[in-house]
N, CA, C and O of each residue as an XYZ file, in Angstrom:
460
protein
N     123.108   -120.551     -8.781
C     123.010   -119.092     -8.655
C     124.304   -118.424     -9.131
O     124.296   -117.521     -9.968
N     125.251   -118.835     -8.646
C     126.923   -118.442     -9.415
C     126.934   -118.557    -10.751
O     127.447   -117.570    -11.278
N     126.568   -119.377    -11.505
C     126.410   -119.754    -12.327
C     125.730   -118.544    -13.457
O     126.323   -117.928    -14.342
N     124.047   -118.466    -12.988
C     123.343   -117.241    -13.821
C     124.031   -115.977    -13.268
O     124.389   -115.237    -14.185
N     124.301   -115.545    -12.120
C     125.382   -114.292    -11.906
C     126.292   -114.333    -12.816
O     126.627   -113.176    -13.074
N     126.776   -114.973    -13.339
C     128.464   -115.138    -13.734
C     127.859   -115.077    -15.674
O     128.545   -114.665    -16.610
N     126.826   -115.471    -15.733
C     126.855   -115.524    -16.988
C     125.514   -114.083    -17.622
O     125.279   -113.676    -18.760
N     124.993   -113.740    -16.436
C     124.055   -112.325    -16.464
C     125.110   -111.116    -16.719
O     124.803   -110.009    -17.161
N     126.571   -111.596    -16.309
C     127.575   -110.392    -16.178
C     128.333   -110.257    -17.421
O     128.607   -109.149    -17.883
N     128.657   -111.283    -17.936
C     129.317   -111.991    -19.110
C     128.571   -111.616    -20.366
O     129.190   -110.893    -21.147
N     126.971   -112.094    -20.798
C     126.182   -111.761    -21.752
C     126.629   -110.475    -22.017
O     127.573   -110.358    -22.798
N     126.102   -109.424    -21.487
C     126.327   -107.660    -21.841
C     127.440   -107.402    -22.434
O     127.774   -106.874    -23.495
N     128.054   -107.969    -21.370
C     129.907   -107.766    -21.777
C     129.885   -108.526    -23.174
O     130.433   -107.671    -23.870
N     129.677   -109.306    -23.804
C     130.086   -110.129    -24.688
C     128.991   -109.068    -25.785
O     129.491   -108.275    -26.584
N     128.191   -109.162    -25.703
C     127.067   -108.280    -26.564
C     127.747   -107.161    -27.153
O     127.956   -107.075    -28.363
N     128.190   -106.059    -26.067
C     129.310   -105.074    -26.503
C     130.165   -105.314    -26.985
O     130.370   -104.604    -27.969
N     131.009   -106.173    -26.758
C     132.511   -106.606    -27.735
C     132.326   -107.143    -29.152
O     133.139   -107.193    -30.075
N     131.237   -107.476    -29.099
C     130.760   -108.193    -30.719
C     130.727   -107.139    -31.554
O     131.499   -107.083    -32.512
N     129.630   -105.961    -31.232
C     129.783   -104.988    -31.629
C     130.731   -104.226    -32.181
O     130.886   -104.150    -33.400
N     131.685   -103.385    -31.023
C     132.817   -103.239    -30.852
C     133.703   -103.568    -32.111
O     134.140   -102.769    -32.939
N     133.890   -105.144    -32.052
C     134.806   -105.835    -32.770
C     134.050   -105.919    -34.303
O     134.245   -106.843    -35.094
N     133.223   -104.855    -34.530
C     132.613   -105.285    -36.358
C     133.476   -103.667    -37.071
O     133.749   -103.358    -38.231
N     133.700   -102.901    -35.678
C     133.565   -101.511    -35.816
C     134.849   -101.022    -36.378
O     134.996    -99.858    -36.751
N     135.823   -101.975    -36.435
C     137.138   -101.489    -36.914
C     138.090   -100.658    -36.323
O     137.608    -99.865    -35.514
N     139.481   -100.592    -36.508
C     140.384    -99.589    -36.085
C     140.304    -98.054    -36.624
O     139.960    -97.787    -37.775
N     140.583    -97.297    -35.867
C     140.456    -95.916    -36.330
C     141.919    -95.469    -37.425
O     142.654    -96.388    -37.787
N     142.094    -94.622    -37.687
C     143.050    -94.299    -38.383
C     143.911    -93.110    -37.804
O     143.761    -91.960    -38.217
N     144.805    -93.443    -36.840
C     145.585    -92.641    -35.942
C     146.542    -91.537    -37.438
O     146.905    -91.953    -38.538
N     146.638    -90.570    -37.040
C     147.273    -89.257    -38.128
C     148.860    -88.738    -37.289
O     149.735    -88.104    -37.880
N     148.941    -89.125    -35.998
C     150.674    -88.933    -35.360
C     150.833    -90.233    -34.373
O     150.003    -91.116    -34.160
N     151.881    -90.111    -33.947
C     152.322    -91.282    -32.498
C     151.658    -90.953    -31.704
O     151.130    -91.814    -31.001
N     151.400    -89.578    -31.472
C     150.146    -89.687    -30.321
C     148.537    -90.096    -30.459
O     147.956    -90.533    -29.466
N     148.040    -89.983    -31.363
C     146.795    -91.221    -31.236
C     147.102    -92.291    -31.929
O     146.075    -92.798    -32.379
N     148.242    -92.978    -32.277
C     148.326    -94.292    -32.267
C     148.672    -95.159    -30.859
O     148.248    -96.243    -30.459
N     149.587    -94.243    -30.316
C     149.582    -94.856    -28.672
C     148.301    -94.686    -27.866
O     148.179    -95.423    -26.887
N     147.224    -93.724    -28.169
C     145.939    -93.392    -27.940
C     145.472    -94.536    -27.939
O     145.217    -95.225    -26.952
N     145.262    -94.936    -29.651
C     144.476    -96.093    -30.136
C     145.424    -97.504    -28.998
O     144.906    -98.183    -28.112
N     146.486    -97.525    -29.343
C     147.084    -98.776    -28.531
C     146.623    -99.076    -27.090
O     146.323   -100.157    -26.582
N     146.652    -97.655    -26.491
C     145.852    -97.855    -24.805
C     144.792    -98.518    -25.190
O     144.602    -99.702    -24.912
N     143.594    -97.404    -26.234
C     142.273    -98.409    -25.973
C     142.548   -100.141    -26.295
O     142.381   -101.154    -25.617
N     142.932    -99.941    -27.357
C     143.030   -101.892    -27.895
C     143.463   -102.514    -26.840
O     142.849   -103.561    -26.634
N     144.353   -102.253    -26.028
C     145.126   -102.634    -24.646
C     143.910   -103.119    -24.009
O     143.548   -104.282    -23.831
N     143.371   -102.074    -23.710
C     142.042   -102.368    -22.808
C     141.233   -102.849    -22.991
O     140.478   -102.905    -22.021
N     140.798   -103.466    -24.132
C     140.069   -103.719    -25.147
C     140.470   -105.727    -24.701
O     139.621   -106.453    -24.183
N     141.496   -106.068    -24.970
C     142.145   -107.041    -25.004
C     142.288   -107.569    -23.584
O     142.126   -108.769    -23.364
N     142.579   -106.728    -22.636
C     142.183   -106.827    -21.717
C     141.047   -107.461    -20.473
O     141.084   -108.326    -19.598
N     139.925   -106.321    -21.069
C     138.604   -106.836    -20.612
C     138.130   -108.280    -21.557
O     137.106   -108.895    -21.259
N     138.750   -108.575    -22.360
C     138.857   -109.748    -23.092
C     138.984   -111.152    -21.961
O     138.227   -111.989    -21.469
N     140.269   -110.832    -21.929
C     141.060   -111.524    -20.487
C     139.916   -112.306    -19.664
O     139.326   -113.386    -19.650
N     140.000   -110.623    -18.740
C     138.849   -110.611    -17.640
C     137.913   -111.121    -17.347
O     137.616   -111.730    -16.319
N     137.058   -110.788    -18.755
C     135.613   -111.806    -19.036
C     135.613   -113.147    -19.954
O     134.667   -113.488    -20.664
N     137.068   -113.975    -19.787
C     137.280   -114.946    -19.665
C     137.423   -115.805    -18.687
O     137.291   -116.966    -19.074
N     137.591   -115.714    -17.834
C     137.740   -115.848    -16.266
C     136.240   -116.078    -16.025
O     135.638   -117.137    -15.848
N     135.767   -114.745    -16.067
C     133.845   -114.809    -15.132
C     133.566   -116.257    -16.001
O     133.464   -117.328    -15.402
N     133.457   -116.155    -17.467
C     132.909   -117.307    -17.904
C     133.628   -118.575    -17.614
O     132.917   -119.580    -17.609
N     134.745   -118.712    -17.400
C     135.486   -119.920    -17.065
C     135.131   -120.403    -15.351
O     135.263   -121.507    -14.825
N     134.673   -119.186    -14.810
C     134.329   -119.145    -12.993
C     132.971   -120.038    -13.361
O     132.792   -121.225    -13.088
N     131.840   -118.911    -14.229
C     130.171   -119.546    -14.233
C     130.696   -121.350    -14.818
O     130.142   -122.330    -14.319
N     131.302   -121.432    -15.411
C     131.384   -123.122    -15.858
C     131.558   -123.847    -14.799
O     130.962   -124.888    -14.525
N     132.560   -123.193    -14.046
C     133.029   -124.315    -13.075
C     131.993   -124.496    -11.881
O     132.127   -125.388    -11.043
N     130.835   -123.480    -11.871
C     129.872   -123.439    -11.362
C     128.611   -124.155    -11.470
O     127.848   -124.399    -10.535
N     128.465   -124.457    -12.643
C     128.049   -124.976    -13.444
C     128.147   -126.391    -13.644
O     127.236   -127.147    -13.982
N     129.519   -126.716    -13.365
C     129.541   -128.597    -12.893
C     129.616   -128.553    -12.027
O     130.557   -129.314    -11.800
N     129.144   -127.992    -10.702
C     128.724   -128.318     -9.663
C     127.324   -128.373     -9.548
O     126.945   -128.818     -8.464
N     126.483   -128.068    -10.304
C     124.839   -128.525    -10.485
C     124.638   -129.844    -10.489
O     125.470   -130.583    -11.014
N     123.943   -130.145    -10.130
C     123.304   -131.805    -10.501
C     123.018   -132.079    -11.960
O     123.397   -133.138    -12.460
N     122.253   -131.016    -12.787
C     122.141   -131.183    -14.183
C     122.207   -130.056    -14.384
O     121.588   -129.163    -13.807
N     123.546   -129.902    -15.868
C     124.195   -128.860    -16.071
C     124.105   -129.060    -17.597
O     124.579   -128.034    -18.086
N     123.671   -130.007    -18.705
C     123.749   -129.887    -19.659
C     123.401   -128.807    -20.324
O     124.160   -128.354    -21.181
N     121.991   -128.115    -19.990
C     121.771   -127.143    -20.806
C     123.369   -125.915    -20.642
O     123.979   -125.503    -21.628
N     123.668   -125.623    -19.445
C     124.442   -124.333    -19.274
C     125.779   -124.826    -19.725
O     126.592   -123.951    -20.021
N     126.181   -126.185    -19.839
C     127.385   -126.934    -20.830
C     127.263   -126.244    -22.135
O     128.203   -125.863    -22.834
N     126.103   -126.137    -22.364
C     125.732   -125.957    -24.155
C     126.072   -124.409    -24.245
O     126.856   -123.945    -25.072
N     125.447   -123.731    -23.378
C     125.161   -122.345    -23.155
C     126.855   -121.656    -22.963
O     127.234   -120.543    -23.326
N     127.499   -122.528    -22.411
C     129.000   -122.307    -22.469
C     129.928   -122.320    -23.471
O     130.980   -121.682    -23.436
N     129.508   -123.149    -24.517
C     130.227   -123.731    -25.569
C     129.576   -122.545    -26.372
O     130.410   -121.819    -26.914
N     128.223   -122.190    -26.566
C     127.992   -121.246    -27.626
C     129.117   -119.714    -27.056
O     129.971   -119.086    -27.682
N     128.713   -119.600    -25.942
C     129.529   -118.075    -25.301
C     130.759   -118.213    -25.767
O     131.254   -117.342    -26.483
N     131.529   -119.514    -25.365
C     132.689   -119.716    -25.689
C     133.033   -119.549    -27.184
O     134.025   -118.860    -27.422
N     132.724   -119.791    -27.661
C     132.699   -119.548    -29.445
C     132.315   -118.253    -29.755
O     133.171   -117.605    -30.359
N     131.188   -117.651    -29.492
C     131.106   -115.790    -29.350
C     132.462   -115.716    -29.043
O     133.412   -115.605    -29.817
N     132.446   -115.809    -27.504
C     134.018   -114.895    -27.007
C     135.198   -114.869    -28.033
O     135.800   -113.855    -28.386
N     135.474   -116.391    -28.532
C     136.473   -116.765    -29.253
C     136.686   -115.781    -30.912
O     137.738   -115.437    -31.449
N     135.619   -115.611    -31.248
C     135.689   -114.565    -32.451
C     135.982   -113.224    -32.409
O     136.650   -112.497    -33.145
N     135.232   -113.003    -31.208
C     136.349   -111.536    -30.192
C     137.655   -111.459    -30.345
O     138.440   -110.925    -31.128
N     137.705   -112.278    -29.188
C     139.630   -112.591    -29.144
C     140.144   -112.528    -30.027
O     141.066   -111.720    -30.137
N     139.775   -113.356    -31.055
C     140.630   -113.300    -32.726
C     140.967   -111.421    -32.992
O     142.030   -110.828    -33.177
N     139.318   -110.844    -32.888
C     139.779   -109.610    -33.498
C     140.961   -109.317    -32.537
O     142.108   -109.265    -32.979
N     140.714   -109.145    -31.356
C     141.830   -107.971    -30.401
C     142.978   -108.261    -30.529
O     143.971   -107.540    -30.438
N     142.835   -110.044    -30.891
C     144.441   -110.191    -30.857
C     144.736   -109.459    -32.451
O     145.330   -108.381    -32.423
N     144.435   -109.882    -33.487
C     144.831   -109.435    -34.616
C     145.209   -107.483    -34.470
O     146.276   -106.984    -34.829
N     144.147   -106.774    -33.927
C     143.953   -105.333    -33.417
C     145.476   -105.032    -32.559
O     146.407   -104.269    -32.815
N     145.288   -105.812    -31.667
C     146.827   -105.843    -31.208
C     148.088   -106.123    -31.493
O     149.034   -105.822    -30.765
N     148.181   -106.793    -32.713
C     149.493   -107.210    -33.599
C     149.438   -105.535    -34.383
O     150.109   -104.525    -34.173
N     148.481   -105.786    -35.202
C     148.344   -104.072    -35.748
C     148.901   -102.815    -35.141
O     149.675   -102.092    -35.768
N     148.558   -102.596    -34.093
C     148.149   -101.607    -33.090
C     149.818   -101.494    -32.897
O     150.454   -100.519    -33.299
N     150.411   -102.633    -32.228
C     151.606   -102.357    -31.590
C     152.927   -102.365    -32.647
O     154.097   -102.164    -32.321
N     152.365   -102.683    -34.141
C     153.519   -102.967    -35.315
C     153.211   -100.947    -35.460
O     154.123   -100.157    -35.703
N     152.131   -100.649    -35.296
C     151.897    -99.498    -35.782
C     152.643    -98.360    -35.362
O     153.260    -97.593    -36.101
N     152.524    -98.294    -33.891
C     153.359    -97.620    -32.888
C     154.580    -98.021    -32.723
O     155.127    -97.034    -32.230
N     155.682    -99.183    -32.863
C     156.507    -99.054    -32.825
C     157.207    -98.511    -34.507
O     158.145    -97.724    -34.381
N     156.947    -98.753    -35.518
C     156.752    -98.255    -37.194
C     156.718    -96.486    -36.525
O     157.634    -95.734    -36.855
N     155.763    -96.056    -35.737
C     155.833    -95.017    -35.476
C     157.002    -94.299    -34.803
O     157.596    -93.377    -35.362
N     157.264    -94.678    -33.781
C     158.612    -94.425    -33.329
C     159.731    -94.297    -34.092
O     160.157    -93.171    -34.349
N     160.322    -95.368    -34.533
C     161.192    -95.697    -35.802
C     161.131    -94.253    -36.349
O     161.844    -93.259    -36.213
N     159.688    -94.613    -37.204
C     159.925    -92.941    -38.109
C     160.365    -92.032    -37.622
O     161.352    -91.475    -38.104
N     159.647    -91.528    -36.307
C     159.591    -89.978    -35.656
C     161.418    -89.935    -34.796
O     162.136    -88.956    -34.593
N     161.664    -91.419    -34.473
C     163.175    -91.285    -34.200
C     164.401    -90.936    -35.028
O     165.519    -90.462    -34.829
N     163.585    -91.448    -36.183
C     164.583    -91.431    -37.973
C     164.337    -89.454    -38.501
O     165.254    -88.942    -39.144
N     163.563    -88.919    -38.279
C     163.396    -87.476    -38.370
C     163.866    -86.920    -37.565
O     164.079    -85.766    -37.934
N     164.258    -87.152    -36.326
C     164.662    -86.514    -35.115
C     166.420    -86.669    -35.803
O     167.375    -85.899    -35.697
N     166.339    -87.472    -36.226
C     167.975    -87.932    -36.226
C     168.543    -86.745    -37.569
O     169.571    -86.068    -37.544
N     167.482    -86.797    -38.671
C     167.933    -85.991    -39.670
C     167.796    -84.680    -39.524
O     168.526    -84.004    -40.249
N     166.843    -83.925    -38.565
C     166.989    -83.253    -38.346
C     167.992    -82.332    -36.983
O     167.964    -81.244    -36.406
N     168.662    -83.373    -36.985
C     169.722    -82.935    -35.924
C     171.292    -82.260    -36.828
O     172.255    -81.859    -36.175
């Protein structure tokens, strides 16, 4: 029962992030919606995390069944979904945070010349 809970919660979640992750970064126009964009990716990366855990919880749930092969299998496919996720957010997040600090820099380097 932990097991289909844990992975009834996980599916949706994973369904959305696939999505999500085809949809691309936006194109922030000042430091303030690039730190915008950085919160979401944050969060983004985040709930990443999170719903690594539930699925790592339903597994361990999962070898506690008597026969668990099928939801072994069912793990390894999720696990591989999830894993193509992750790739994006992390990549989104190298981006995201080279972007905003590049941003700073600049808007600190104008502040300076215009002093």
């Amino acid at each position: 029962a932990e097991y289909k809970t844990g992975i009834k919660e996980f599916n949706p979640w994973l369904s959305n992030a696939e999505k999500a992750s085809t949809e691309g970064l936006s194109k922030p126009t000042n430091l303030a919606e690039a730190e915008a964009l950085y919160a979401k990716i944050s969060g983004f990366d985040n709930n990443c995390l999170a719903h690594l855990k539930l699925l790592n919880a339903a597994n361990d749930a999962a070898q506690k069944m008597t026969t668990h092969k099928e939801a072994d299998d069912e793990v390894v496919a999720l696990k591989a979904r999830y894993d193509k996720v992750k790739a994006v957010s992390d990549d989104w997040m190298k981006k995201v945070d080279t972007l905003v600090k590049e941003w700073k820099l600049l808007d600190n380097t104008v502040t300076e010349l215009n002093a």
